[in-house]
PDB file of N, CA, C and O in Angstrom, chain B, residues numbered from 101:
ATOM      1  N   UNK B 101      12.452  13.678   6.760  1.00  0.00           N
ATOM      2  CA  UNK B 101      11.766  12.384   6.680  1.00  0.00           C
ATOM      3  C   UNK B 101      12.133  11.735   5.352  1.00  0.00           C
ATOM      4  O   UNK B 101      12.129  12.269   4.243  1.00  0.00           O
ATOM      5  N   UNK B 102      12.488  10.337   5.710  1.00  0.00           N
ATOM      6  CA  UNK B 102      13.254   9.615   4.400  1.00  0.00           C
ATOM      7  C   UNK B 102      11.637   9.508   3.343  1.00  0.00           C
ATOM      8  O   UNK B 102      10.502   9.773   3.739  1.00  0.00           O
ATOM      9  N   UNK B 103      12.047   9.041   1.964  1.00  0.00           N
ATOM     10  CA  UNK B 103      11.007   8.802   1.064  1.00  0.00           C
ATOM     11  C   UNK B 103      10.341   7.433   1.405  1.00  0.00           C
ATOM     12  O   UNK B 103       9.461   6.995   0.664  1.00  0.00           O
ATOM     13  N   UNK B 104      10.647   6.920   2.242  1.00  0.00           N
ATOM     14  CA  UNK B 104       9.956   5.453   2.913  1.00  0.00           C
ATOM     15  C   UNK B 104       9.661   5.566   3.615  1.00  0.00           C
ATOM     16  O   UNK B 104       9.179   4.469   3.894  1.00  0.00           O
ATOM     17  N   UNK B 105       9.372   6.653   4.967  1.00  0.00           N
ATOM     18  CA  UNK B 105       8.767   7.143   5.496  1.00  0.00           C
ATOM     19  C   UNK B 105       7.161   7.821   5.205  1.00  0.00           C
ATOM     20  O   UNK B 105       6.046   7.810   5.727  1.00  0.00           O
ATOM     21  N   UNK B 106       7.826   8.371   4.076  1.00  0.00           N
ATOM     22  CA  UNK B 106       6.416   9.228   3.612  1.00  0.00           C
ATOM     23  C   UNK B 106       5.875   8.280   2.685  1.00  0.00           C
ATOM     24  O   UNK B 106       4.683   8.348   2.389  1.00  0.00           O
ATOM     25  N   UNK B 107       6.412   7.649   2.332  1.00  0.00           N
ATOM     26  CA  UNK B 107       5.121   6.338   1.135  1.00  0.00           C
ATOM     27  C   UNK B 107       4.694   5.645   2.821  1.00  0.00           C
ATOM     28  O   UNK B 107       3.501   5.882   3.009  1.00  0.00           O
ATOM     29  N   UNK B 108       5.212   5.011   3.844  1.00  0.00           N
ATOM     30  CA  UNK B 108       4.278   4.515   4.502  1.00  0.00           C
ATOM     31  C   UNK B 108       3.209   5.313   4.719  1.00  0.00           C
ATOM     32  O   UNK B 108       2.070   4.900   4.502  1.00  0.00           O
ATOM     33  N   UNK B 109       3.438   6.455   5.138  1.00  0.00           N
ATOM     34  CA  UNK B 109       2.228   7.303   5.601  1.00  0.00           C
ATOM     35  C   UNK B 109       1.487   7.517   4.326  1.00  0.00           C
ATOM     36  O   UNK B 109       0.288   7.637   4.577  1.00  0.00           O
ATOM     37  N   UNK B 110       1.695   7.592   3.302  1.00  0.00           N
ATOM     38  CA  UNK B 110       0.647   8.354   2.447  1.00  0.00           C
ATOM     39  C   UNK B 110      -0.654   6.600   2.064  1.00  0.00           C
ATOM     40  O   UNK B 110      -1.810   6.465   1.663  1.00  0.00           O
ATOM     41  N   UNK B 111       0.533   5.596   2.524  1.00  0.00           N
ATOM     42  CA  UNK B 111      -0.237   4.071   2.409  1.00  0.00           C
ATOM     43  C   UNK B 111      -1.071   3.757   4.206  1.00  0.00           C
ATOM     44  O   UNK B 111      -1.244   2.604   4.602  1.00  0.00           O
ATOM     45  N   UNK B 112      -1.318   4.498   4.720  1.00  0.00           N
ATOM     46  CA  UNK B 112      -1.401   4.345   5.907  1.00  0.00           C
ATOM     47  C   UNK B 112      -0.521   3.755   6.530  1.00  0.00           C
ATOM     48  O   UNK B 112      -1.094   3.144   7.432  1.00  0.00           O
ATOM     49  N   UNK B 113       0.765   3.546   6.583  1.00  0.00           N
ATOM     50  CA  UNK B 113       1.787   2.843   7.142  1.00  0.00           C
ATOM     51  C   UNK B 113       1.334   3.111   8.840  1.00  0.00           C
ATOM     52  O   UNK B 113       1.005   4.093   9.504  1.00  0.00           O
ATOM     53  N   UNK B 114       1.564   1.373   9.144  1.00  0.00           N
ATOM     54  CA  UNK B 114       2.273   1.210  10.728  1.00  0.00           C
ATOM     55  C   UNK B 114       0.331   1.691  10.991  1.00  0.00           C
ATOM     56  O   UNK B 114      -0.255   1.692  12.073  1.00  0.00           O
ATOM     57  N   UNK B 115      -0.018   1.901  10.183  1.00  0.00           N
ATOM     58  CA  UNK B 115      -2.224   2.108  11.139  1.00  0.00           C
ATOM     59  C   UNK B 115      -2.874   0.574  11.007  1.00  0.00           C
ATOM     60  O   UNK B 115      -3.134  -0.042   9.973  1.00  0.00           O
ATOM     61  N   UNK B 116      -3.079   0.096  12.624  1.00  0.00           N
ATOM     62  CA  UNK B 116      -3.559  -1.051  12.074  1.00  0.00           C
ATOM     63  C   UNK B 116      -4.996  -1.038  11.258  1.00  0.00           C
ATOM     64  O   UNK B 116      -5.768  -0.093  11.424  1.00  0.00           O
ATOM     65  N   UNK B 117      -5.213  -1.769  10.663  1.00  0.00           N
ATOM     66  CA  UNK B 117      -6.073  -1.917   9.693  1.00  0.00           C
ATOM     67  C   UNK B 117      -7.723  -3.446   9.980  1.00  0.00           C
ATOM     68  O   UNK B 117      -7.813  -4.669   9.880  1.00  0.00           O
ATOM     69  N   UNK B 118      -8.654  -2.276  10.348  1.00  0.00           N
ATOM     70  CA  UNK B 118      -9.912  -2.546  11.077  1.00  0.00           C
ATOM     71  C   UNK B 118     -10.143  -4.621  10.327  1.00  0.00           C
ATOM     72  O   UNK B 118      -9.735  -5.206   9.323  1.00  0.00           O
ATOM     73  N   UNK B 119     -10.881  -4.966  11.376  1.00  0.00           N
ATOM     74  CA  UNK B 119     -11.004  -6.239  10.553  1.00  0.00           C
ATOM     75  C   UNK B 119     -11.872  -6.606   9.624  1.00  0.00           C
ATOM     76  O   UNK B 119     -11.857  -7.687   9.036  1.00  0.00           O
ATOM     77  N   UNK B 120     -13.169  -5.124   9.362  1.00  0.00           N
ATOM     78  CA  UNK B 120     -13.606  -4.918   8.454  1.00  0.00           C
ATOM     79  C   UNK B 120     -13.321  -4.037   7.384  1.00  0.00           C
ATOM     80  O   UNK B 120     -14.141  -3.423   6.701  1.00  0.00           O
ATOM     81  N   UNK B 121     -11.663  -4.025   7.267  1.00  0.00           N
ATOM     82  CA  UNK B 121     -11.292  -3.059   5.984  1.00  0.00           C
ATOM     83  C   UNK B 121      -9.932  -4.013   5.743  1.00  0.00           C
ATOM     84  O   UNK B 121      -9.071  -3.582   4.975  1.00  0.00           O
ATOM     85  N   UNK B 122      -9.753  -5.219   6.354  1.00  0.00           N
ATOM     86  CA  UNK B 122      -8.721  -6.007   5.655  1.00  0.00           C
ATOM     87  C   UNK B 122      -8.708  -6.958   4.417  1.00  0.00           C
ATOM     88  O   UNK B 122      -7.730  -7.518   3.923  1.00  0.00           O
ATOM     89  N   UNK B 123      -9.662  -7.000   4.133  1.00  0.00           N
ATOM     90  CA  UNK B 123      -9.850  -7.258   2.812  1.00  0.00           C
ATOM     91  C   UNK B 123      -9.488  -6.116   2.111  1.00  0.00           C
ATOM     92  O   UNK B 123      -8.441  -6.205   1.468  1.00  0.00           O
ATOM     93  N   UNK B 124     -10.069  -5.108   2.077  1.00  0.00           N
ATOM     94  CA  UNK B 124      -9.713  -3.715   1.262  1.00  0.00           C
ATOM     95  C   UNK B 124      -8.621  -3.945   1.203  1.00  0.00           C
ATOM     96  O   UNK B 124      -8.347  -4.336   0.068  1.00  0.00           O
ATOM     97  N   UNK B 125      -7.380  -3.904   2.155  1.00  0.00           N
ATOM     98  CA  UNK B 125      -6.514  -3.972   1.944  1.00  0.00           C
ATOM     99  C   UNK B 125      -5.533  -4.604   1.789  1.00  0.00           C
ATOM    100  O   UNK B 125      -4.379  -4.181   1.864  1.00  0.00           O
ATOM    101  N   UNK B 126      -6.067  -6.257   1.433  1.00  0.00           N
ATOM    102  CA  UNK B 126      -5.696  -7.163   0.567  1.00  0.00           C
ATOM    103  C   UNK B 126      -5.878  -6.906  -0.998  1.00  0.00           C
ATOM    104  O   UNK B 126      -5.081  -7.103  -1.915  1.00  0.00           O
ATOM    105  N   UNK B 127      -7.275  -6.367  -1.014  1.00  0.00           N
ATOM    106  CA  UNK B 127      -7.291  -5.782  -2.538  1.00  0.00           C
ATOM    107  C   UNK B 127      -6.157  -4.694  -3.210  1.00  0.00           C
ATOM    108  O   UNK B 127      -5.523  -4.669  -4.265  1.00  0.00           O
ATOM    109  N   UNK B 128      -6.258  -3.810  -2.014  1.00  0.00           N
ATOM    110  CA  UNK B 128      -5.060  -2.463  -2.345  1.00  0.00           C
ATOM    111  C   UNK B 128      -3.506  -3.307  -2.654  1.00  0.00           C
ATOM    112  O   UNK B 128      -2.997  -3.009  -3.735  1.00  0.00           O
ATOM    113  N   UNK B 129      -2.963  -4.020  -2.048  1.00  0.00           N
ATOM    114  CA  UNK B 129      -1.583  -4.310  -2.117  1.00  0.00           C
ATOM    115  C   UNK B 129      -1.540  -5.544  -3.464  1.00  0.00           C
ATOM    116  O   UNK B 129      -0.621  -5.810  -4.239  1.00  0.00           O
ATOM    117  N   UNK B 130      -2.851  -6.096  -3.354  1.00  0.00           N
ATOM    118  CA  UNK B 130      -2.653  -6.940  -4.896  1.00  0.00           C
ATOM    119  C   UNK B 130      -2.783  -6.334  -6.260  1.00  0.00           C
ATOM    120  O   UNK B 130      -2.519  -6.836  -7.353  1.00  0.00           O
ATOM    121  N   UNK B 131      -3.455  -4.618  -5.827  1.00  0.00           N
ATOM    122  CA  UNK B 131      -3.507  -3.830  -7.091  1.00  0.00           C
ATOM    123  C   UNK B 131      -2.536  -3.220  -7.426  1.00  0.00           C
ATOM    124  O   UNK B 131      -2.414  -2.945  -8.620  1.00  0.00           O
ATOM    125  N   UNK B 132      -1.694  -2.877  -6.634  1.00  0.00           N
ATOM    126  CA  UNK B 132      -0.384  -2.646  -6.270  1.00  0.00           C
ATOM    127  C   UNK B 132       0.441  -3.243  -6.830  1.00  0.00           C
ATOM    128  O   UNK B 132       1.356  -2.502  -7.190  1.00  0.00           O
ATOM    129  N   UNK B 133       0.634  -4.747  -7.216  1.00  0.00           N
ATOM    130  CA  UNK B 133       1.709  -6.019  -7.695  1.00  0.00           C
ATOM    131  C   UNK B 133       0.504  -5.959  -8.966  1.00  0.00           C
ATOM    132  O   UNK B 133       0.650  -6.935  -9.703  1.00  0.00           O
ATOM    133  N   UNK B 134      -0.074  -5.505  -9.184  1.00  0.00           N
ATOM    134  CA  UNK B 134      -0.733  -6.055 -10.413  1.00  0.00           C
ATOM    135  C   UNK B 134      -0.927  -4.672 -11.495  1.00  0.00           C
ATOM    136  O   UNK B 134      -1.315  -4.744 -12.661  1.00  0.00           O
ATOM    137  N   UNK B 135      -0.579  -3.537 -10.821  1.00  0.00           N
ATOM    138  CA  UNK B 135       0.030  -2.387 -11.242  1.00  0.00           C
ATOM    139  C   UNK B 135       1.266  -2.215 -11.603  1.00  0.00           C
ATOM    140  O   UNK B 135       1.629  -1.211 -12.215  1.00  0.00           O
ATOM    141  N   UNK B 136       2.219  -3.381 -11.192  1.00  0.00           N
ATOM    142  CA  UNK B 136       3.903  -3.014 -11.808  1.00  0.00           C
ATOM    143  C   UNK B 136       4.349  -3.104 -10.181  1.00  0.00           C
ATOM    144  O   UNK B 136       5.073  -4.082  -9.995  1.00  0.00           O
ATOM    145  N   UNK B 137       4.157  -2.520  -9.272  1.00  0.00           N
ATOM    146  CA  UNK B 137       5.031  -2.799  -7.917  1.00  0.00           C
ATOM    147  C   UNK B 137       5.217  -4.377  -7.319  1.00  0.00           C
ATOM    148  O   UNK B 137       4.574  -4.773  -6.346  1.00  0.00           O
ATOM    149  N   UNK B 138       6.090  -5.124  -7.973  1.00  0.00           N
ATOM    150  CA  UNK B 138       5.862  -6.439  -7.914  1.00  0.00           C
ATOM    151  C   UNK B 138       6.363  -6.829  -6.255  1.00  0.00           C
ATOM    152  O   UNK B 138       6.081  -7.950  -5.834  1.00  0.00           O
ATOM    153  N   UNK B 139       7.102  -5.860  -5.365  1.00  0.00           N
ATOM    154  CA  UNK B 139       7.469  -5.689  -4.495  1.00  0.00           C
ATOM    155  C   UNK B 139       6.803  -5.349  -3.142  1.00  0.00           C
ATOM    156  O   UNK B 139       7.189  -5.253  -1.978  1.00  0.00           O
ATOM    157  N   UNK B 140       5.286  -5.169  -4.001  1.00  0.00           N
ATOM    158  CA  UNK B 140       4.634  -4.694  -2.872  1.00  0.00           C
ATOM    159  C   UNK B 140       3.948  -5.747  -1.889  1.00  0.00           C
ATOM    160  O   UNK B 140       3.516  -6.823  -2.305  1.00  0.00           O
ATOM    161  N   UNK B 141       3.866  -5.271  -0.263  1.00  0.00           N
ATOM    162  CA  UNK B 141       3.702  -6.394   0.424  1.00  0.00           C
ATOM    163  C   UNK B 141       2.217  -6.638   0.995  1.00  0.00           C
ATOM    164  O   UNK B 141       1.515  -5.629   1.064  1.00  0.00           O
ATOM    165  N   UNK B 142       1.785  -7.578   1.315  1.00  0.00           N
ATOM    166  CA  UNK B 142       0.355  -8.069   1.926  1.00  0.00           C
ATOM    167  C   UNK B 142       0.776  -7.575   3.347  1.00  0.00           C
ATOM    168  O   UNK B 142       1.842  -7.963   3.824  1.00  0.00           O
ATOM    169  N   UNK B 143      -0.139  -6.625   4.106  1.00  0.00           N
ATOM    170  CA  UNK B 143      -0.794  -6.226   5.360  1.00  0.00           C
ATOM    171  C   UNK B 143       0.339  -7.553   6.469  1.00  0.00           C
ATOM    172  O   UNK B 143       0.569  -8.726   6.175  1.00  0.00           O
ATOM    173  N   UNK B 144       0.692  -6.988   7.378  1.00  0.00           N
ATOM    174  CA  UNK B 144       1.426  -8.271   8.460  1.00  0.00           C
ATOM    175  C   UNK B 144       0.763  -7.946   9.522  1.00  0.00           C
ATOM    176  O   UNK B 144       1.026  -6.831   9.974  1.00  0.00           O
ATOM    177  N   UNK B 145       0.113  -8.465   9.976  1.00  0.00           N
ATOM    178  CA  UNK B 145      -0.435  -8.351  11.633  1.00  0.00           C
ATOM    179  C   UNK B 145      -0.974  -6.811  11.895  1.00  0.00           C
ATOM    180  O   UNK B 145      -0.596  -5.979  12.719  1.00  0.00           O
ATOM    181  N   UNK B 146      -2.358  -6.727  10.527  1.00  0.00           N
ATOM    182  CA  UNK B 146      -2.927  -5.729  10.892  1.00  0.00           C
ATOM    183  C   UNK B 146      -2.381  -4.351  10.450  1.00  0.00           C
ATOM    184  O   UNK B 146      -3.015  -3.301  10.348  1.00  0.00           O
ATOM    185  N   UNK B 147      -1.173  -4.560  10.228  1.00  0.00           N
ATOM    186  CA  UNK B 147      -0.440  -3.504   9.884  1.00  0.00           C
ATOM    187  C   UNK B 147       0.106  -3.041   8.104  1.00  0.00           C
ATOM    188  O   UNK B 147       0.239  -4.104   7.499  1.00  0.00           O
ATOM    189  N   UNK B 148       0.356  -2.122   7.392  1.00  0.00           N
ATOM    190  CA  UNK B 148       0.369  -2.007   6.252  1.00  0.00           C
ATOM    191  C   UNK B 148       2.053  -1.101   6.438  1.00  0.00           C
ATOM    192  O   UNK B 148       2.341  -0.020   6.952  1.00  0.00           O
ATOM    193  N   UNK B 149       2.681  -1.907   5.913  1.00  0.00           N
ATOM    194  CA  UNK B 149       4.397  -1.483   5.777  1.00  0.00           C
ATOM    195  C   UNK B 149       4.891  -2.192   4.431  1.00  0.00           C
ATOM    196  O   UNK B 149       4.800  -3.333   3.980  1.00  0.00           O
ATOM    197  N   UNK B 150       5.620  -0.635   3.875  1.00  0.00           N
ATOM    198  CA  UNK B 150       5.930  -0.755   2.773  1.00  0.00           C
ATOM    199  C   UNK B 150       7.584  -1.133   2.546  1.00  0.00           C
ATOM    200  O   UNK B 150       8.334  -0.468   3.261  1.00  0.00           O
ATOM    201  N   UNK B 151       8.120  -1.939   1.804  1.00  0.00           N
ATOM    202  CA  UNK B 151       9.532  -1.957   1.749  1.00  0.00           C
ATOM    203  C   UNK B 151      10.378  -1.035   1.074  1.00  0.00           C
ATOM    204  O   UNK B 151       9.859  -0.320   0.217  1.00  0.00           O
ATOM    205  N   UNK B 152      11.794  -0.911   1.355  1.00  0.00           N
ATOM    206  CA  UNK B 152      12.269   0.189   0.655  1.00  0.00           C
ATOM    207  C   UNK B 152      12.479  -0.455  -1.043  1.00  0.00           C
ATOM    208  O   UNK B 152      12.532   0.245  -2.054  1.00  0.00           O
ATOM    209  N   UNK B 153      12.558  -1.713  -0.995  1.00  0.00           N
ATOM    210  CA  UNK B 153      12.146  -1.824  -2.485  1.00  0.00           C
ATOM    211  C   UNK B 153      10.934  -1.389  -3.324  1.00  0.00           C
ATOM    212  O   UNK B 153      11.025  -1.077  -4.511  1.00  0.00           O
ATOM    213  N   UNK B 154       9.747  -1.391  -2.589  1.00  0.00           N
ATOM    214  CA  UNK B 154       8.640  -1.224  -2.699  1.00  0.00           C
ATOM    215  C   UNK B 154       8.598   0.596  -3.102  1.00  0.00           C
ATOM    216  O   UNK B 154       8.503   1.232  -4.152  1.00  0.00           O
ATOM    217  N   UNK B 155       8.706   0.902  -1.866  1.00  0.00           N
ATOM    218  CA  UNK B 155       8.904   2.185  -1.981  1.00  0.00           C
ATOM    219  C   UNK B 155       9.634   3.224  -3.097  1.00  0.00           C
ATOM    220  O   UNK B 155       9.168   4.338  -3.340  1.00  0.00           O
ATOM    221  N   UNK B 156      10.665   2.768  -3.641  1.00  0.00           N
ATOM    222  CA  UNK B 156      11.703   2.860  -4.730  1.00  0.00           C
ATOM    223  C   UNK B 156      11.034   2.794  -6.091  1.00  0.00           C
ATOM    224  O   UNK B 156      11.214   3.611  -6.995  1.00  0.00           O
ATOM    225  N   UNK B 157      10.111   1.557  -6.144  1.00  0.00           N
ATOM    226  CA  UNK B 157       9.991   1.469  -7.331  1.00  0.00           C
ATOM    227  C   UNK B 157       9.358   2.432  -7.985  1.00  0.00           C
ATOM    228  O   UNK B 157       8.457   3.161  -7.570  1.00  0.00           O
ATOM    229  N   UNK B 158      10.096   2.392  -9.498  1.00  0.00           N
ATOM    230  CA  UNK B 158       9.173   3.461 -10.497  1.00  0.00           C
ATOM    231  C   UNK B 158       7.971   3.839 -10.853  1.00  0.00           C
ATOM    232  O   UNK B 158       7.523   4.855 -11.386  1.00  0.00           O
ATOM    233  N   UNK B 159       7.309   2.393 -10.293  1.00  0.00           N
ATOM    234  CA  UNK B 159       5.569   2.371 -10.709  1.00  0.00           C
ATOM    235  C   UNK B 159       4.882   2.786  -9.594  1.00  0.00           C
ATOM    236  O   UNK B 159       3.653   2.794  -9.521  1.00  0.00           O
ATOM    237  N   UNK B 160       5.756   3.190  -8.581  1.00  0.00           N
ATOM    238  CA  UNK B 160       4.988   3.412  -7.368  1.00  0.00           C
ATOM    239  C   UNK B 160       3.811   4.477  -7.184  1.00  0.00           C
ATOM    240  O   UNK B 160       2.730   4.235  -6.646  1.00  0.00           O
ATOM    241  N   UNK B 161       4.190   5.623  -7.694  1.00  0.00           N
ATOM    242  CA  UNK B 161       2.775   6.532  -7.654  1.00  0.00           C
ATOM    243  C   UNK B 161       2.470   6.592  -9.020  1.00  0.00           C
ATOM    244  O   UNK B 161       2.161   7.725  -9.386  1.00  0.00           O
ATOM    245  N   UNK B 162       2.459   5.648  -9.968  1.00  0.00           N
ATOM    246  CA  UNK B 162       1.120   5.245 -10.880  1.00  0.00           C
ATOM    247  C   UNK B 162       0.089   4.536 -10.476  1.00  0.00           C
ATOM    248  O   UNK B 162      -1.068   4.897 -10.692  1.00  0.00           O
ATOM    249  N   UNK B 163       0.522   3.016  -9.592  1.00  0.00           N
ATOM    250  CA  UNK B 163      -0.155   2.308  -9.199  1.00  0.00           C
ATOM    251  C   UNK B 163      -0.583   2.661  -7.944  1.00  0.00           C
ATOM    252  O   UNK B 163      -1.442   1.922  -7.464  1.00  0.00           O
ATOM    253  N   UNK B 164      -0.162   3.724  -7.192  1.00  0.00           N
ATOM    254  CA  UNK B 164      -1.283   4.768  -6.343  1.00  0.00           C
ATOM    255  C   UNK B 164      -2.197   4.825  -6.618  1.00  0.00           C
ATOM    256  O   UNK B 164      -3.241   4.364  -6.156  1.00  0.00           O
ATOM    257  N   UNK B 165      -1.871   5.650  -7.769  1.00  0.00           N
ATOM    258  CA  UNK B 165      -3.251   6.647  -8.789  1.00  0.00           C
ATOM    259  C   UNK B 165      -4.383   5.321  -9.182  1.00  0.00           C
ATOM    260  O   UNK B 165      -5.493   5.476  -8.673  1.00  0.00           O
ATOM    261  N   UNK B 166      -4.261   4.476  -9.746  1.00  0.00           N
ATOM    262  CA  UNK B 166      -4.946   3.429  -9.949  1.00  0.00           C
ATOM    263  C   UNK B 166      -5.600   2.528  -9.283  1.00  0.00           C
ATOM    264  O   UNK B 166      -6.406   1.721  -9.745  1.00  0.00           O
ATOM    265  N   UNK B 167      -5.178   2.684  -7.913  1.00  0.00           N
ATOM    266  CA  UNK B 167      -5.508   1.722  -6.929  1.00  0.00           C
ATOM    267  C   UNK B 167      -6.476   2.654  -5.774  1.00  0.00           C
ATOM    268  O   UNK B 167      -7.163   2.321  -4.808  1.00  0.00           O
ATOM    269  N   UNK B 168      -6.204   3.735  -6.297  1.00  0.00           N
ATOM    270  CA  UNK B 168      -7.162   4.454  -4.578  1.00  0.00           C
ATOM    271  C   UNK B 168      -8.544   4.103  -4.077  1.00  0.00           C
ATOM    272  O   UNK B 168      -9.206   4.271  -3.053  1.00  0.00           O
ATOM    273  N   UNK B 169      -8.720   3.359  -5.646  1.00  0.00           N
ATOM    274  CA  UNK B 169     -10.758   3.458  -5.149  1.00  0.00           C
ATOM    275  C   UNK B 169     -10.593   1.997  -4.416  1.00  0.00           C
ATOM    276  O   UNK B 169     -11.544   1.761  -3.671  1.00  0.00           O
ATOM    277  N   UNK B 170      -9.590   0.958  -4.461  1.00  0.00           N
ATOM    278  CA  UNK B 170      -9.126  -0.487  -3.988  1.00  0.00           C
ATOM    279  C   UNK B 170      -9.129  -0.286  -2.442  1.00  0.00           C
ATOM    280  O   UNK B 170      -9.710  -0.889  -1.540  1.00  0.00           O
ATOM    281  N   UNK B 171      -7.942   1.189  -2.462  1.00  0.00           N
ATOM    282  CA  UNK B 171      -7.134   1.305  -1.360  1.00  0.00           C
ATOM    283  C   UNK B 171      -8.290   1.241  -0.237  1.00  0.00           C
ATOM    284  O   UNK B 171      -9.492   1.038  -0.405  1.00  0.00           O
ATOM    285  N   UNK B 172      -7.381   1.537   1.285  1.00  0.00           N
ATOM    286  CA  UNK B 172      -7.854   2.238   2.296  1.00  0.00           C
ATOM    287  C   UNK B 172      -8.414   3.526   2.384  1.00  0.00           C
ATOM    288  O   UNK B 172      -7.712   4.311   1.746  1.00  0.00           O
ATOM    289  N   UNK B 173      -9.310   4.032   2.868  1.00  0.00           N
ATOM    290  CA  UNK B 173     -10.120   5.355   2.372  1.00  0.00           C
ATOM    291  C   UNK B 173     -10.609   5.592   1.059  1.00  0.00           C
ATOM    292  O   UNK B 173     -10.889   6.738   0.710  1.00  0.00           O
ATOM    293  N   UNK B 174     -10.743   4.568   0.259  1.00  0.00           N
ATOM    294  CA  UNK B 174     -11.308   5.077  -1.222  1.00  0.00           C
ATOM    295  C   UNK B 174     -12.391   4.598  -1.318  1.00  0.00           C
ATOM    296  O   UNK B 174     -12.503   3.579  -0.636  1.00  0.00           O
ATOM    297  N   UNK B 175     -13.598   4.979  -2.076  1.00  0.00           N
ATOM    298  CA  UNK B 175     -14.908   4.997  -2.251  1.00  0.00           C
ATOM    299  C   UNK B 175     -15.716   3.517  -1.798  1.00  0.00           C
ATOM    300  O   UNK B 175     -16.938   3.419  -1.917  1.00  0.00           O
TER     301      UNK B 175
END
């Protein structure tokens, strides 16, 4: 499994995303670009897919770590 594979999944990739947790995850992907992943993308039709730029970037599992309580499944 490629490394853009597994960042979708560890981002919930390709799970659509309830219409009471899309905000959450408007918050998650703007904490994301506001963490250093300037690449990272806003939710498309319910869905949360990451680019391989996105995926690549260096800040990517810092702005994980920083964003989980934002993310999907966090507190």
């Amino acid at each position: 499994m490629g490394e853009r594979c597994r960042t979708e999944q560890r981002v919930r990739g390709g799970t659509p995303a309830a219409t009471d947790s899309q905000e959450t995850v408007l918050k998650f992907a703007q904490c994301m670009r506001d963490n250093g992943v300037a690449a990272y993308p806003d939710p498309e039709g319910g869905m949360m897919r990451i680019t391989q730029e996105a995926a690549e970037d260096p800040d990517l599992k810092s702005a994980e770590e920083k964003c989980k309580k934002a993310g999907p499944g966090g507190p």
